[in-house]
N, CA and C atoms as an extended XYZ file, in Angstrom:
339
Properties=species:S:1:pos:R:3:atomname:S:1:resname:S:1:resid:I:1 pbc="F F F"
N       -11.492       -8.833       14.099 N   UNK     1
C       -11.348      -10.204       13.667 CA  UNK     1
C       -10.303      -10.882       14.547 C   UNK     1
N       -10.347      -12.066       15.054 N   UNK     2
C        -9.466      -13.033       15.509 CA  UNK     2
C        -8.872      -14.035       14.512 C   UNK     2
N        -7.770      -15.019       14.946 N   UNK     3
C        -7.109      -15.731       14.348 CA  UNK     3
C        -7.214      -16.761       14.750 C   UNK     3
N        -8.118      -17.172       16.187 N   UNK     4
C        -8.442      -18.523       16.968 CA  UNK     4
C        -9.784      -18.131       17.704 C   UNK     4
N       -10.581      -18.501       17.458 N   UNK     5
C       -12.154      -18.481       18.269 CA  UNK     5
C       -11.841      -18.454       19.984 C   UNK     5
N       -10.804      -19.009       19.861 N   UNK     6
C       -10.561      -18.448       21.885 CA  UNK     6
C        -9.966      -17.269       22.167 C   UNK     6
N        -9.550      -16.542       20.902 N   UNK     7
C        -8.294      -15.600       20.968 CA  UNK     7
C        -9.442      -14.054       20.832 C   UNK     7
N        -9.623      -13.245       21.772 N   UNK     8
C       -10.093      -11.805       21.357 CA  UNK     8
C        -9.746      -11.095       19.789 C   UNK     8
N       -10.542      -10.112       19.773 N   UNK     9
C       -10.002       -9.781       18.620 CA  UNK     9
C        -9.200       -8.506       18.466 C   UNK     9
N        -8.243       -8.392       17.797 N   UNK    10
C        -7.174       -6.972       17.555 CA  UNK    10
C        -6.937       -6.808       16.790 C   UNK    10
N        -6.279       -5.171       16.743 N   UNK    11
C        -6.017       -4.486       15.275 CA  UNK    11
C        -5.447       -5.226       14.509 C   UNK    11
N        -4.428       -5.786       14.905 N   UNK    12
C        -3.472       -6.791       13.975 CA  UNK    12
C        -4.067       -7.180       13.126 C   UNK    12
N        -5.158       -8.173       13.592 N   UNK    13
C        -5.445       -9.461       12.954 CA  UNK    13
C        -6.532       -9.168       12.179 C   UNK    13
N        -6.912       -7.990       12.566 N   UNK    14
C        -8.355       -7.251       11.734 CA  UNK    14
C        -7.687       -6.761       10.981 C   UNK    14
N        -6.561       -6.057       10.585 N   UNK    15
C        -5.736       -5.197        9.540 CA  UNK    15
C        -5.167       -6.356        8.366 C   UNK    15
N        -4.501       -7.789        9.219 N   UNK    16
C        -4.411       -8.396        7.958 CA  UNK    16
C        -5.591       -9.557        7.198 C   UNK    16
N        -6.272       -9.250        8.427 N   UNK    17
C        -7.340      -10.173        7.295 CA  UNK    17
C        -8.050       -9.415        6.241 C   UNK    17
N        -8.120       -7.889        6.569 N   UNK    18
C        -8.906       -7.163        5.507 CA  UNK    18
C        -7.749       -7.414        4.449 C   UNK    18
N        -6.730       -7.112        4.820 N   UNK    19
C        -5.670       -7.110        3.772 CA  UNK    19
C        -6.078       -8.404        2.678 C   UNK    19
N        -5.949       -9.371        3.600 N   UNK    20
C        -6.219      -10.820        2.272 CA  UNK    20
C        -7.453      -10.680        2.295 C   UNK    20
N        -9.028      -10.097        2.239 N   UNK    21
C        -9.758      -10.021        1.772 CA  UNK    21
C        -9.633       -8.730        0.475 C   UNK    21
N        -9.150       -7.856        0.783 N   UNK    22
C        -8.411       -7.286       -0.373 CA  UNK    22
C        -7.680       -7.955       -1.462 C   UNK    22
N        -6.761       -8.132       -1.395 N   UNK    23
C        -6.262       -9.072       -2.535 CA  UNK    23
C        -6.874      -10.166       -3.146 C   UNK    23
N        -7.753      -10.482       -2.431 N   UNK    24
C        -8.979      -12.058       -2.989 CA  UNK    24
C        -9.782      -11.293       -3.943 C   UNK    24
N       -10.238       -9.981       -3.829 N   UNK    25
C       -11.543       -8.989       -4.757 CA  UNK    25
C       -10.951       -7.977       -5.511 C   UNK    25
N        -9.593       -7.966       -5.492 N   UNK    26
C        -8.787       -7.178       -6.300 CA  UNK    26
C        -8.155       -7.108       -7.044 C   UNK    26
N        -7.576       -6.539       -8.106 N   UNK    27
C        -6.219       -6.818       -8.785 CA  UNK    27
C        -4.794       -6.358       -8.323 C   UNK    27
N        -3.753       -6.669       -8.836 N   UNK    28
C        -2.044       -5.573       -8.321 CA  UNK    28
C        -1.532       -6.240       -8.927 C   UNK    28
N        -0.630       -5.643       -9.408 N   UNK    29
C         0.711       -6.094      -10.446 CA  UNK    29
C         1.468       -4.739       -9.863 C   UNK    29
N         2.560       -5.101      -10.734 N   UNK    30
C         4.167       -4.904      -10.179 CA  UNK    30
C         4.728       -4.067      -11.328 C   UNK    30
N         5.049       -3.062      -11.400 N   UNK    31
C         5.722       -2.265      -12.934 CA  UNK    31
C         6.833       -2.158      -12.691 C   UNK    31
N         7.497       -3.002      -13.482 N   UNK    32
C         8.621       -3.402      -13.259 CA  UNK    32
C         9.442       -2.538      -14.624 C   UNK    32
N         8.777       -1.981      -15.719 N   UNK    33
C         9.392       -1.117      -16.461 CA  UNK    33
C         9.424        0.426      -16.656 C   UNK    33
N         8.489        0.798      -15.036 N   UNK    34
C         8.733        2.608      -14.967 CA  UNK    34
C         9.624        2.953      -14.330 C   UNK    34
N         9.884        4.044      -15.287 N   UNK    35
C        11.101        4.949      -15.759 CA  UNK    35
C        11.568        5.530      -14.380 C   UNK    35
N        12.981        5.023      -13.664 N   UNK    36
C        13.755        5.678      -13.051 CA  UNK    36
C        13.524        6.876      -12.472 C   UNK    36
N        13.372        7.620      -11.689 N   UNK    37
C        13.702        9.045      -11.695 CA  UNK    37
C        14.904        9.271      -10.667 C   UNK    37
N        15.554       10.083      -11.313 N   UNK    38
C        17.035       10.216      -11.060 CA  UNK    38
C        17.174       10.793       -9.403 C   UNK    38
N        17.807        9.803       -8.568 N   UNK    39
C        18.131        9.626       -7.468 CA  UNK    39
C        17.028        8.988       -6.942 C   UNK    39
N        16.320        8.070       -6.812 N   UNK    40
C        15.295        6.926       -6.233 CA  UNK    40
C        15.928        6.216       -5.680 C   UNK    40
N        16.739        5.583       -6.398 N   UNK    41
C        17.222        3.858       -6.188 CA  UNK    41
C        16.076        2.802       -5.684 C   UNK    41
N        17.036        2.123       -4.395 N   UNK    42
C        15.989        1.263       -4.354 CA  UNK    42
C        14.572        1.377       -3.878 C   UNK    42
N        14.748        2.519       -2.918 N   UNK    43
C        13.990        2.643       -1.879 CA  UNK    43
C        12.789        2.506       -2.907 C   UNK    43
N        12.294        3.304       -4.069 N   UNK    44
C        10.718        3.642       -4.920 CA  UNK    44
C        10.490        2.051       -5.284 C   UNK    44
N        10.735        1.305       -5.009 N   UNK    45
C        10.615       -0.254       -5.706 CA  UNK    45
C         9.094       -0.574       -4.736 C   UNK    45
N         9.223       -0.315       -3.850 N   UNK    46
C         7.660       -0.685       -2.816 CA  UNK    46
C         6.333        0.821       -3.604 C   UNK    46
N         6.834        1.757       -4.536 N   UNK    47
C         5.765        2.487       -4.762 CA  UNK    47
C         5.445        2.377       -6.785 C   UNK    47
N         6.414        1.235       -6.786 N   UNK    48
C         5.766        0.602       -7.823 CA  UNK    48
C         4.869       -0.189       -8.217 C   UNK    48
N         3.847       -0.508       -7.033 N   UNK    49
C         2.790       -1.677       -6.807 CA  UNK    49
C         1.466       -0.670       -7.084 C   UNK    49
N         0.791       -1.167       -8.041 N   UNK    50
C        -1.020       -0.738       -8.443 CA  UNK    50
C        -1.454       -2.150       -7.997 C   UNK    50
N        -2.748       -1.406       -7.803 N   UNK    51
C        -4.368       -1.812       -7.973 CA  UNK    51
C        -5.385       -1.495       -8.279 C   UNK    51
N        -6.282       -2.204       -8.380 N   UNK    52
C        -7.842       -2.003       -8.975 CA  UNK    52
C        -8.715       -2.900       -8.713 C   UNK    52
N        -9.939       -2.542       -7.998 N   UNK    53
C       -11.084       -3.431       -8.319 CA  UNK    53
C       -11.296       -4.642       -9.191 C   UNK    53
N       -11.433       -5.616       -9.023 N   UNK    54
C       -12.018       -6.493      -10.287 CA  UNK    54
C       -13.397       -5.870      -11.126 C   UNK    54
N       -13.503       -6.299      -12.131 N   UNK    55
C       -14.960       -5.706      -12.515 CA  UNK    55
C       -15.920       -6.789      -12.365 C   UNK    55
N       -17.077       -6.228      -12.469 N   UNK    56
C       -18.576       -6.991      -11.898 CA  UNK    56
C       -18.339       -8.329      -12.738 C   UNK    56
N       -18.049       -8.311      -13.994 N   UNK    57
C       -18.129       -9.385      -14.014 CA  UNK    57
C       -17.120      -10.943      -13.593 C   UNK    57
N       -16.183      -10.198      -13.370 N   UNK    58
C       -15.322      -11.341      -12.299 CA  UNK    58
C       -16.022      -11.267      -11.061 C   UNK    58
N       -16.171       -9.990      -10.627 N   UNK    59
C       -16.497      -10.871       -9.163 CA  UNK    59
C       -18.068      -11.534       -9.458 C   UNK    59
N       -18.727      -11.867      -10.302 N   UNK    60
C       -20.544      -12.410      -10.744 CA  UNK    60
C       -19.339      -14.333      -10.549 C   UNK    60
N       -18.250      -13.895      -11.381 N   UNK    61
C       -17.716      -14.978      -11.352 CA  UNK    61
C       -17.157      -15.796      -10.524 C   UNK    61
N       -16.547      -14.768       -9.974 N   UNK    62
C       -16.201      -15.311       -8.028 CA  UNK    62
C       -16.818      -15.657       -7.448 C   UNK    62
N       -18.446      -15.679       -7.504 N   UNK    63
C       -19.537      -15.696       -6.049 CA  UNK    63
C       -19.152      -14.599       -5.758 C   UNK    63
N       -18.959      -13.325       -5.266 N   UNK    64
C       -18.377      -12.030       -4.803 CA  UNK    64
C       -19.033      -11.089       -5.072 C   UNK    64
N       -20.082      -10.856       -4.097 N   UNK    65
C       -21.296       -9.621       -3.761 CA  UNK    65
C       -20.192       -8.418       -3.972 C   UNK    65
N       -21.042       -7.095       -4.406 N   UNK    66
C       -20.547       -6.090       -3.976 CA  UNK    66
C       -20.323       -5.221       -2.683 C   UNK    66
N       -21.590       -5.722       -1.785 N   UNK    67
C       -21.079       -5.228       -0.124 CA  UNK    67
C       -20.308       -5.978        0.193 C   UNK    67
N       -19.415       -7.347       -0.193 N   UNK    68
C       -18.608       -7.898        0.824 CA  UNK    68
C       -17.295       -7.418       -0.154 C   UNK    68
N       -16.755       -6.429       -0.580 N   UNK    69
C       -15.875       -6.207       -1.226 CA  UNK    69
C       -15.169       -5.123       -0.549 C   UNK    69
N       -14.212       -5.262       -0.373 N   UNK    70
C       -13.283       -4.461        0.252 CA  UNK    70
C       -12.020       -3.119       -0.949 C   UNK    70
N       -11.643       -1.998        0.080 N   UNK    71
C       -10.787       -0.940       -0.680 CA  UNK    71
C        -9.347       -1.583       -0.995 C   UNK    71
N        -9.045       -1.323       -2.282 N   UNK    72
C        -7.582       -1.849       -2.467 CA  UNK    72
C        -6.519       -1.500       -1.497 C   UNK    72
N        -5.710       -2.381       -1.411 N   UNK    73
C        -4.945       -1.591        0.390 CA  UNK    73
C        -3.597       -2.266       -0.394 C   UNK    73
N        -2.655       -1.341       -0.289 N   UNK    74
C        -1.183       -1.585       -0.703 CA  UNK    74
C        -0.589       -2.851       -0.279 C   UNK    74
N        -0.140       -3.597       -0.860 N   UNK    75
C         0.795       -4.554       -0.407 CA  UNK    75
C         2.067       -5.250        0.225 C   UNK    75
N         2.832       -3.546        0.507 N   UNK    76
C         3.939       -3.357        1.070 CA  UNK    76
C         3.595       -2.608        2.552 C   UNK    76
N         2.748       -1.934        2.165 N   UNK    77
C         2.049       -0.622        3.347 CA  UNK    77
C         0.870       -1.151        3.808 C   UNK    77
N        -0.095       -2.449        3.483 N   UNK    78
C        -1.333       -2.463        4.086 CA  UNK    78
C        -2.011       -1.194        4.378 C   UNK    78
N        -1.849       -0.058        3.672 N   UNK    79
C        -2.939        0.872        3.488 CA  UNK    79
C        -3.250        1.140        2.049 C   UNK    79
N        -4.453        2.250        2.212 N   UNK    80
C        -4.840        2.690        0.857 CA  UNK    80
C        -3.527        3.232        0.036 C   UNK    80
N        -3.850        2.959       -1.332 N   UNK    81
C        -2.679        3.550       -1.831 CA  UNK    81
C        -2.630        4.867       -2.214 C   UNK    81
N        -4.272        5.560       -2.123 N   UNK    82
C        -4.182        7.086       -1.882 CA  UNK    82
C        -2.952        7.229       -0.535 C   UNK    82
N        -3.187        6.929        0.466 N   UNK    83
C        -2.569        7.590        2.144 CA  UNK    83
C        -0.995        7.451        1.190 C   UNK    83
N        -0.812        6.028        0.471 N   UNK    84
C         0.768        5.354        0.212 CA  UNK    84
C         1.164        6.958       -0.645 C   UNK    84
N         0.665        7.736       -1.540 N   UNK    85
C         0.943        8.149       -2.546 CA  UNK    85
C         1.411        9.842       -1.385 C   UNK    85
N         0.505       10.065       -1.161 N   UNK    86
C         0.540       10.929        0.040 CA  UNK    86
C         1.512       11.076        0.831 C   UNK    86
N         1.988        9.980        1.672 N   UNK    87
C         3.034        9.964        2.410 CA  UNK    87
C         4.362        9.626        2.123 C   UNK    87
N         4.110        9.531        0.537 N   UNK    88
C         5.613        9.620       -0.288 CA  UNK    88
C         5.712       10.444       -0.928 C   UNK    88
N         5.085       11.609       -1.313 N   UNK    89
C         5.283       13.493       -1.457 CA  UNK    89
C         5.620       13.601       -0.529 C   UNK    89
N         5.134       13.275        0.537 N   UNK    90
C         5.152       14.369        1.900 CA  UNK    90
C         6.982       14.010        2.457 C   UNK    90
N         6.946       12.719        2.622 N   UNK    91
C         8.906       12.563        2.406 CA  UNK    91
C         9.740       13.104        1.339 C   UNK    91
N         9.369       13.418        0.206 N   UNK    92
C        10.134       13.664       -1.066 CA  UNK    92
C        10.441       15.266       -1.166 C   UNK    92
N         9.162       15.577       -0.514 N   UNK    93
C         8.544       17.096       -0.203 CA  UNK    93
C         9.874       17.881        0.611 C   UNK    93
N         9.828       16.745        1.964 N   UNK    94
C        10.867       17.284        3.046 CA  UNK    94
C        12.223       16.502        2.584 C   UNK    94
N        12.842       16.304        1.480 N   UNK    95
C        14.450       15.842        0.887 CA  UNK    95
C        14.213       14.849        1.245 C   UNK    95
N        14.012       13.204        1.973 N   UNK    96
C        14.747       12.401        2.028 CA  UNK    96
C        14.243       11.674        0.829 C   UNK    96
N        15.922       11.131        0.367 N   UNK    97
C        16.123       11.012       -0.997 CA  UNK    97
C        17.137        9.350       -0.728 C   UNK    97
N        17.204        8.553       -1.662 N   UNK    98
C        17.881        7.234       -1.761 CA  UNK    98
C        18.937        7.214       -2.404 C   UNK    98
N        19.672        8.588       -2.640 N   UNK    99
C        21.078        8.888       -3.581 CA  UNK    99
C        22.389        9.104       -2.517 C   UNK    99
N        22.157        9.212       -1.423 N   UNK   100
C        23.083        9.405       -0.292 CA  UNK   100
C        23.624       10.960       -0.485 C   UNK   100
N        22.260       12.030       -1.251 N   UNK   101
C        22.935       13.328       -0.849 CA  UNK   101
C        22.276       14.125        0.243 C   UNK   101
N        20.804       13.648        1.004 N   UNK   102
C        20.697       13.838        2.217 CA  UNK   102
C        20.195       12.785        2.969 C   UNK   102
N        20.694       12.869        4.422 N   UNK   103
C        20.722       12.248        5.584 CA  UNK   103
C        19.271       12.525        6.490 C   UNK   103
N        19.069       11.659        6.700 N   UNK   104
C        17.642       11.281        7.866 CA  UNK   104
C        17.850       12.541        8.340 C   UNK   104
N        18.464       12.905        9.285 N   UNK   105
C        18.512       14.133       10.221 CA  UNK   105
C        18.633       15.623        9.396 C   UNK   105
N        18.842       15.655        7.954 N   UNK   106
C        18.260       16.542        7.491 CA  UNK   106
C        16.796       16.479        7.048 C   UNK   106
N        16.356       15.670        6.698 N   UNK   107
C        14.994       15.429        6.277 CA  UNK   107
C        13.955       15.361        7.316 C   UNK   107
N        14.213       14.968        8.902 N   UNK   108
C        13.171       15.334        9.663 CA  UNK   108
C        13.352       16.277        9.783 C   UNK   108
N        14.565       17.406        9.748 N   UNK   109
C        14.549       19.111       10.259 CA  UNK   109
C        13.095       19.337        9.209 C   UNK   109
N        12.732       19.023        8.176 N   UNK   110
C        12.036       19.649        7.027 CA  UNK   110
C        10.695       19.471        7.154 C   UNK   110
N        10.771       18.120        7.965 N   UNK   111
C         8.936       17.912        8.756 CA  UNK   111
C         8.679       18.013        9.370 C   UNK   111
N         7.471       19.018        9.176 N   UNK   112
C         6.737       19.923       10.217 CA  UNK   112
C         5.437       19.297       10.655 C   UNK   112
N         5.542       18.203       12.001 N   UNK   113
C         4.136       17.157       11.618 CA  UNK   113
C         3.478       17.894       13.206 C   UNK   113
């Protein structure tokens, strides 16, 4: 996808337009009342964001076919929020933690990519 009919097209602009075609056929809200887990802080605030599909009958209501409907894609991460969920075990997995009891340079020793 492009952003100007003279302009070629690139990942960029193809990544955020799916993005706002995502959010146009989707739902997301914000949980703003799950429970802490001890040493997070701020950093878990971007893995508090869901989504979901609309159901058929909103999108009958939208005008909104089912082939032109796109996968829910995170709103902080512009990816799926399977990959989002994934690649925040896989950090949590190897210590880095938002409590200041380990440091970046211990937490890449722990990933083995």
């Amino acid at each position: 996808m492009r952003d100007k009919p003279t302009v070629r097209a690139d990942g960029y602009h193809t990544c955020y337009a799916l993005a706002g075609l995502s959010h146009a056929v989707n739902r997301y809200w914000y949980e703003e009342e799950q429970e802490e887990e001890e040493g997070t802080g701020r950093l878990m605030a971007a893995f508090r964001w869901r989504g979901e599909r609309a159901g058929d009958g909103e999108l009958r209501e939208w005008g909104v076919e089912e082939e032109d409907c796109v996968e829910c894609v995170h709103p902080v991460f512009v990816i799926p929020f399977a990959r989002v969920e994934e690649a925040r075990v896989m950090f949590a997995e190897a210590g880095f933690r938002d409590d200041g009891q380990q440091g970046i340079e211990e937490g890449v020793g722990k990933l083995a990519v």
